[in-house]
C-alpha positions as CSV (number, residue, x, y, z in Angstrom):
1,X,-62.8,-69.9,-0.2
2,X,-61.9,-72.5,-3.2
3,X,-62.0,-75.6,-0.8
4,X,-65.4,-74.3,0.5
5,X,-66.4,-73.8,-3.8
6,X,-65.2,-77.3,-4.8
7,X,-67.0,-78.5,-1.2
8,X,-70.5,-77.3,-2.2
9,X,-70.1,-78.8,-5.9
10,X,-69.7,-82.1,-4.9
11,X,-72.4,-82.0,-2.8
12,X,-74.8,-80.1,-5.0
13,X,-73.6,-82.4,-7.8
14,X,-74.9,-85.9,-5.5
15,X,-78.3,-84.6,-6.4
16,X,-78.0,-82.7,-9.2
17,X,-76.1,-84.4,-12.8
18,X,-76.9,-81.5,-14.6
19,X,-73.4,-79.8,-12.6
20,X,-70.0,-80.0,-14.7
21,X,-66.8,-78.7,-13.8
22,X,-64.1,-76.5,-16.1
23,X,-60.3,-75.8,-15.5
24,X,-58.2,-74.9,-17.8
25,X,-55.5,-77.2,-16.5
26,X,-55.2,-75.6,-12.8
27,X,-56.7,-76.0,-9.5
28,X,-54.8,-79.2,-8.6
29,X,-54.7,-80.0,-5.1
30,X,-58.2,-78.5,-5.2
31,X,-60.3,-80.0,-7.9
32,X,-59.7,-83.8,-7.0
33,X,-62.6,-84.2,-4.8
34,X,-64.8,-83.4,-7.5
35,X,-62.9,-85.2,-10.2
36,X,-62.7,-88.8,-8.6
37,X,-66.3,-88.7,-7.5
38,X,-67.9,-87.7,-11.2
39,X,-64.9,-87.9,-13.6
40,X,-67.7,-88.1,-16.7
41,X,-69.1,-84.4,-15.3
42,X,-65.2,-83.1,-14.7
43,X,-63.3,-81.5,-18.1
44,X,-59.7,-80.6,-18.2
45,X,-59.8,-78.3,-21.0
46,X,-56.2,-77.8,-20.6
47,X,-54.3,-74.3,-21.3
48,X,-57.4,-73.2,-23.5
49,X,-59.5,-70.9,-21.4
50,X,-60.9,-69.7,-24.5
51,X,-62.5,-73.2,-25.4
52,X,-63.3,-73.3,-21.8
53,X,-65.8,-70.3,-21.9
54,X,-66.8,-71.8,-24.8
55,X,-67.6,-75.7,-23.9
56,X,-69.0,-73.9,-20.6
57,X,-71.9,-72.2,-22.4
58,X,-72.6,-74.7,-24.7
59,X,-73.4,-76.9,-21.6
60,X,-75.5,-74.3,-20.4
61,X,-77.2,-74.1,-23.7
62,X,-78.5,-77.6,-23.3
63,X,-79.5,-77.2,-20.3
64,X,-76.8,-77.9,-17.8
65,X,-74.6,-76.3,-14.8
66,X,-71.3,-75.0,-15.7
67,X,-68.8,-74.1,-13.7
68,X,-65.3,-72.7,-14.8
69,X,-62.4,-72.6,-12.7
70,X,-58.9,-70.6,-12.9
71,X,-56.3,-68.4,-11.2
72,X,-57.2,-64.9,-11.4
73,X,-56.9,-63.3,-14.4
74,X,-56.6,-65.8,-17.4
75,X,-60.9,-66.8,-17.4
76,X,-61.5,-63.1,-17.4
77,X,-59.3,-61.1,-19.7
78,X,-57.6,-64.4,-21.9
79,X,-61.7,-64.8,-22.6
80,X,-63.2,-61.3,-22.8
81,X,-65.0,-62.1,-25.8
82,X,-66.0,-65.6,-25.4
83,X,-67.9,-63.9,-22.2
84,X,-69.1,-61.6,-24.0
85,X,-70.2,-62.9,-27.0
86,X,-71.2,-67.0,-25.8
87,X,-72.5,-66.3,-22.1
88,X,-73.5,-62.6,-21.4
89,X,-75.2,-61.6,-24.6
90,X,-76.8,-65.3,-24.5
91,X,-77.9,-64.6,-20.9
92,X,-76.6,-68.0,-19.8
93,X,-76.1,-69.1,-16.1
94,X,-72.0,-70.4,-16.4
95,X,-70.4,-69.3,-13.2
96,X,-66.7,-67.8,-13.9
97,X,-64.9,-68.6,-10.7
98,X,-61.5,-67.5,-10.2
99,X,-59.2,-67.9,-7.5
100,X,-56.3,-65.6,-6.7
101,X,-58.2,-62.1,-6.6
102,X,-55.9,-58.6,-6.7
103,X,-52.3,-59.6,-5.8
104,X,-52.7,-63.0,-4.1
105,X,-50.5,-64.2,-6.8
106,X,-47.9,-61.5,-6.3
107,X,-44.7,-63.0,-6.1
108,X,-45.3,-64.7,-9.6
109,X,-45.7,-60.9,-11.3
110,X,-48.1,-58.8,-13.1
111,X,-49.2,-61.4,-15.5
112,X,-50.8,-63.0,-12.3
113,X,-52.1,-59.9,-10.9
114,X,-56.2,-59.4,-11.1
115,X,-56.5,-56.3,-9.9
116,X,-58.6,-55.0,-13.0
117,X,-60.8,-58.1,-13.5
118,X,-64.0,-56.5,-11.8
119,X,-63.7,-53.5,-14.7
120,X,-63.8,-56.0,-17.2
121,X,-66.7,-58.1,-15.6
122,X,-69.1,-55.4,-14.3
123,X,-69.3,-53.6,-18.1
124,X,-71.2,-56.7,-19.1
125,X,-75.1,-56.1,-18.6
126,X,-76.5,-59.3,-17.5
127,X,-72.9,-60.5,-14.9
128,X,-73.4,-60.1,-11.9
129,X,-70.4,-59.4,-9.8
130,X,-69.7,-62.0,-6.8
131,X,-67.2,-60.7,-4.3
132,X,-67.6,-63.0,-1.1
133,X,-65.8,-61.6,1.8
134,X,-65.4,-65.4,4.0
135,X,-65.8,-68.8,3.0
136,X,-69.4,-68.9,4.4
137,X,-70.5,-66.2,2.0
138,X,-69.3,-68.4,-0.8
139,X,-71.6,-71.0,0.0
140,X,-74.7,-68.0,0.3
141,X,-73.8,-67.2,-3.0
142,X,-73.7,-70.4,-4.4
143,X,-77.0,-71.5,-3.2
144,X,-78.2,-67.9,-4.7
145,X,-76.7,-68.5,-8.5
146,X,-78.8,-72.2,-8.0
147,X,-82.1,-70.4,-7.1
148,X,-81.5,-67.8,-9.7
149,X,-79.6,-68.5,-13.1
150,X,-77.7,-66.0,-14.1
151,X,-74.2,-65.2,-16.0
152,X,-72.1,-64.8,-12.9
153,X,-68.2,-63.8,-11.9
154,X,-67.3,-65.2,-8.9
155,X,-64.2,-63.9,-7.4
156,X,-62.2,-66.0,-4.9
157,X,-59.1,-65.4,-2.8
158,X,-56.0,-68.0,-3.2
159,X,-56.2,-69.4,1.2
160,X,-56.0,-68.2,4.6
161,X,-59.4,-66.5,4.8
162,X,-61.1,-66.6,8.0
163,X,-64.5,-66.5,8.9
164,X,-67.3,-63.5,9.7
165,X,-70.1,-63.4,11.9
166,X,-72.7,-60.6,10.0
167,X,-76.5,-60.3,10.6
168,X,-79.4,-62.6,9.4
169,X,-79.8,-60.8,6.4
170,X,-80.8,-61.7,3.5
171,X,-79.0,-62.2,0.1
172,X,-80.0,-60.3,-3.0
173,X,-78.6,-57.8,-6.0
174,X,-77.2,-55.1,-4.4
175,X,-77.9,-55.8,-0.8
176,X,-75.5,-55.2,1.8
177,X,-74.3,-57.0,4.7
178,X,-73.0,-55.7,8.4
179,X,-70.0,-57.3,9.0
180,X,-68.9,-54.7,11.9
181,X,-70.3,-54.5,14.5
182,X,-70.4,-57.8,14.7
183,X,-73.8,-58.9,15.8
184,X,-75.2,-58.3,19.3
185,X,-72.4,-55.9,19.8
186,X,-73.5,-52.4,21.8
187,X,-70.4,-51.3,23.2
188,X,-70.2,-48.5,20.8
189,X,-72.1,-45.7,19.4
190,X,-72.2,-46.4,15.7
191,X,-72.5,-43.4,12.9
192,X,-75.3,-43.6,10.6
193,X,-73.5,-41.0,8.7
194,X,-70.2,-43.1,7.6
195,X,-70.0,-46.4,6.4
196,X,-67.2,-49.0,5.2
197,X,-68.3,-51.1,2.0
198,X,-66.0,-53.8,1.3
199,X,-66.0,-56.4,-1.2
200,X,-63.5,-59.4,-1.0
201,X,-61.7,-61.1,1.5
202,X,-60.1,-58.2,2.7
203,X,-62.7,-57.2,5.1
204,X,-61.4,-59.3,8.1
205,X,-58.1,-56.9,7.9
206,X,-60.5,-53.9,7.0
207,X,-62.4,-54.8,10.6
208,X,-59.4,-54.8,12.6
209,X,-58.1,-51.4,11.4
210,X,-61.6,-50.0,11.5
211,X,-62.4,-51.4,15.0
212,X,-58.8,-49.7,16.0
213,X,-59.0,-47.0,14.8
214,X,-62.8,-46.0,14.3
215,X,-65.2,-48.7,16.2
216,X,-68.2,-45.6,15.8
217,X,-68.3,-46.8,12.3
218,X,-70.0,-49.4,10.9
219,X,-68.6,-52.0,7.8
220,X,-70.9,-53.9,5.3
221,X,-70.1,-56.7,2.5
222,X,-71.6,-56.5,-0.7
223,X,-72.0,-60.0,-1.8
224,X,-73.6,-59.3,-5.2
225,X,-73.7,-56.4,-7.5
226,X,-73.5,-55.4,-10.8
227,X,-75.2,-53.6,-13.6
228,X,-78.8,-54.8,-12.9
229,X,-78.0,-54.4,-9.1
230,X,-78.0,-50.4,-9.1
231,X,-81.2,-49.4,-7.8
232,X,-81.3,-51.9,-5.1
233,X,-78.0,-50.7,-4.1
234,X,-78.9,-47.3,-4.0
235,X,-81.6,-47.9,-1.8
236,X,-79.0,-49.5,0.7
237,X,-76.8,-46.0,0.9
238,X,-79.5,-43.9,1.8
239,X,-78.7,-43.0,5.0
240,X,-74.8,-42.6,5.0
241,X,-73.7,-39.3,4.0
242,X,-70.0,-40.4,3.3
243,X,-68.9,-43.8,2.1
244,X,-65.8,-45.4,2.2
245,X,-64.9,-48.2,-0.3
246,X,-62.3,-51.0,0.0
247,X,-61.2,-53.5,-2.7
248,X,-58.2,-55.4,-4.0
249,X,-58.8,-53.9,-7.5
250,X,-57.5,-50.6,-8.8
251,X,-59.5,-47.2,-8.7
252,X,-60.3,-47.4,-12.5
253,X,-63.6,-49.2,-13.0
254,X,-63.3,-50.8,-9.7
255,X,-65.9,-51.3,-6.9
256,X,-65.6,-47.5,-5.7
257,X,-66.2,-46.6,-9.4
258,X,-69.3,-48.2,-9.2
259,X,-70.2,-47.1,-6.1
260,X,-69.6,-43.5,-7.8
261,X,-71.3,-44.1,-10.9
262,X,-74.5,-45.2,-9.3
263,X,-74.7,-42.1,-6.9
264,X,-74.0,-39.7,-9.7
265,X,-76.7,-41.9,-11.7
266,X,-78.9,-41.3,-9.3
267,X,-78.0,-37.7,-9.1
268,X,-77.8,-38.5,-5.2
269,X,-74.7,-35.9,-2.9
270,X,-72.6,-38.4,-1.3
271,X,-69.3,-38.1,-0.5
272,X,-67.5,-41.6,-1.7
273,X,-63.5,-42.0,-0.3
274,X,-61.9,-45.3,-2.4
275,X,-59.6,-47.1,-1.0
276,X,-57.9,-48.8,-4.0
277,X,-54.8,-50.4,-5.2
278,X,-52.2,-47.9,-6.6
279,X,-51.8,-48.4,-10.4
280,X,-47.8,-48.8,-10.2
281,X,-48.9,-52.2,-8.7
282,X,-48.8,-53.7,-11.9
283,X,-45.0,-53.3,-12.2
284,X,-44.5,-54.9,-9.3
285,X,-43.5,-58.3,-7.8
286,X,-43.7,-59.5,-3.9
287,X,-46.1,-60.7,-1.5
288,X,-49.7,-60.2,-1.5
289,X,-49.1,-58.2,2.2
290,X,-46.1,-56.6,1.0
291,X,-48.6,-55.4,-2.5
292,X,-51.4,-54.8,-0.2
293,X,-49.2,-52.6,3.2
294,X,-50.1,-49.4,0.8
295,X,-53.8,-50.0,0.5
296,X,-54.1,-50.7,4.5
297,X,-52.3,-47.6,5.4
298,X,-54.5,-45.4,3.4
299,X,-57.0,-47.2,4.6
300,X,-56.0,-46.1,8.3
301,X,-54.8,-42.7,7.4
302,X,-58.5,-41.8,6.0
303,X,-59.9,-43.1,9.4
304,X,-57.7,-40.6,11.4
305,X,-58.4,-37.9,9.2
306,X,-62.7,-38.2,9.8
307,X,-62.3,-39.0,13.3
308,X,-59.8,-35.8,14.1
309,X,-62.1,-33.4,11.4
């Protein structure tokens, strides 16, 4: 997802000057492509996130394309109020991109873990939340944020994605996108009662244990959300009586939160199952599969239970 990030800046940026890049000192082995071809359009901020955020939205001020670039959690929660204050309230279009979402950096310990990032990001009113699910989608969203400014947190894996075939559909605030069954695929029967929504790069794993265990039901992406995204997204649940969510984020003002919040808003009955990361996460330390086995056997376990009830 990064490489396919950095890829579309440089070639948004031959035709567009307006287009700087942010790190705060990170991103190495990813960044150079961009750097050597417009070092006057590239700032190393260094460990300063804070003045990052800031620099970021005073480019945007004037009139320019900002782009911030991190691991995981330090340009969320290390900036809270710089978002807050210089780019949401302001309305500005900087893109906060970070790379390492949930536990990708898990062997390296909580203070690398961004597993409640999305909380933080989806209180703001004018963010919108940008949760690609394959490097293809990153590009869609991209070329989205470029047709329509807006402050936006986009939230990247660390490697190793692989790539999803979903239906010509198009790419909006709170629209979904069918990721399983893949398209042109009738073998099945498919529910219009029970859904998968997943948001990340976990939906190729989410899929395959879906596809296993319960090929009648269907999976969507949700590319784009947020708080001015609600009443689009309602429109998208409509039919499905019971909804199961997946992230790399805990339960606590995660996706499935929202997914709940906008229901209840709505004052709509729907039955909504998240599939979350455990809290006790945070005092742990191993490998993202290791940090992720729990979530991926609930995951399964909920599947068995609506298939055999």
């Amino acid at each position: 997802m990064r490489s396919a990030f950095i890829k579309w800046l440089v070639n948004k940026s031959q035709a567009d000057k307006r287009i700087h890049l942010l790190t705060g000192d990170l991103g190495y082995s990813v960044v150079e492509s961009f750097q050597s071809v417009f070092p006057d359009r590239f700032i190393n901020v260094g460990v300063a996130e804070q003045n990052m955020t800031g620099i970021a939205a005073g480019l945007t001020s004037e009139k320019l394309l900002a782009y911030t670039y991190s691991i995981g959690i330090f340009p969320t929660f290390r900036c809270a109020e710089q978002i807050r204050n210089d780019i949401d309230y302001h309305n500005l279009p900087v893109v906060t991109c970070t790379v390492g979402s949930g536990v990708a950096y898990g062997s390296l310990g909580y203070s690398h873990h961004a597993i409640q990032d999305i909380s933080l990001m989806r209180a703001l009113p004018n963010m919108v939340i940008a949760t690609p699910c394959d490097p293809a989608q990153v590009i869609d969203i991209l070329e989205w944020h470029y047709n329509n400014p807006c402050p936006m947190y986009l939230r990247l894996h660390k490697s190793g994605e692989g790539s999803l075939r979903r239906e010509n559909c198009s790419l909006g605030l709170g629209l979904i996108q069918q990721i399983y069954p893949t398209p042109g695929d009738f073998s099945h029967s498919f529910s219009r009662d029970i859904c998968v929504l997943v948001v990340g790069f976990t939906a190729e794993k989410v899929s395959i244990i879906v596809n296993n265990h319960a090929p009648h039901i269907p999976i969507f992406s949700v590319p784009l959300w947020g708080c001015s995204a609600k009443n689009n997204f309602i429109d998208e649940l409509n039919e499905f009586k019971t909804i199961i969510t997946v992230e790399d984020h805990v339960l606590e003002g995660g996706f499935g939160a929202y997914v709940m919040e906008s229901l209840a808003t709505a004052r709509l009955n729907k039955t909504v199952i998240p599939i979350t990361l455990e809290s006790d996460v945070v005092g742990k330390v191993a490998k993202e599969e290791i940090l992720l086995a729990p979530l991926f056997r609930q995951l399964q376990q909920t599947l068995l239970s609506l298939v055999q009830g």
